[in-house]
C-alpha positions in Angstrom: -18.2 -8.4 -23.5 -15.0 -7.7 -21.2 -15.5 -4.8 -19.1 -11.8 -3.3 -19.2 -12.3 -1.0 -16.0 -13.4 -4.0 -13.7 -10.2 -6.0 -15.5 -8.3 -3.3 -14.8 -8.9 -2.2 -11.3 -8.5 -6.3 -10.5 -5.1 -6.5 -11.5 -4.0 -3.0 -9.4 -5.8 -4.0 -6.7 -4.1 -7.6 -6.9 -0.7 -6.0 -7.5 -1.1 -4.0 -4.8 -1.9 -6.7 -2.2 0.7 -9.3 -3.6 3.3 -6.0 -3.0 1.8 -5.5 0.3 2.4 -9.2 1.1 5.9 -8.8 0.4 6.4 -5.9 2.6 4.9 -7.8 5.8 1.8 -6.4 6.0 -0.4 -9.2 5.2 0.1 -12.6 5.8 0.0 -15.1 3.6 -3.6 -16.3 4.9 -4.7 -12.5 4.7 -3.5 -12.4 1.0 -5.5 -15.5 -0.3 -8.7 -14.0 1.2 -8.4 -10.1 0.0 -7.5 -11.7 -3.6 -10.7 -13.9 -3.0 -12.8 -11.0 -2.2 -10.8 -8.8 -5.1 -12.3 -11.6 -7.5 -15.5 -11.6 -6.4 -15.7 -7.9 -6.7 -14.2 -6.9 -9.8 -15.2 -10.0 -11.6 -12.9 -9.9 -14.4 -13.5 -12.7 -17.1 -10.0 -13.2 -17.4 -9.4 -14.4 -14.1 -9.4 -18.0 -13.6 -8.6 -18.7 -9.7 
């Protein structure tokens, strides 16, 4: 069964970093690991990186 909160709180939390990103305040380098640890966090079955 999905869990909709971790789903959710993944895709926020990857918004956020992707608009972070974008501003300058992560690098691209930066970005691939906090989406990593996002993932391995939240877990959401829809994710498929």
């Amino acid at each position: 069964m999905m869990n909709v909160k971790s789903e959710i709180q993944h895709i926020l939390v990857t918004r956020t970093l992707e608009d972070m990103a974008q501003a300058g305040f992560l690098t691209a380098e930066e970005l691939t690991t906090a989406k990593r640890l996002a993932v391995e966090k939240y877990r959401p079955s829809a994710v498929w990186e």
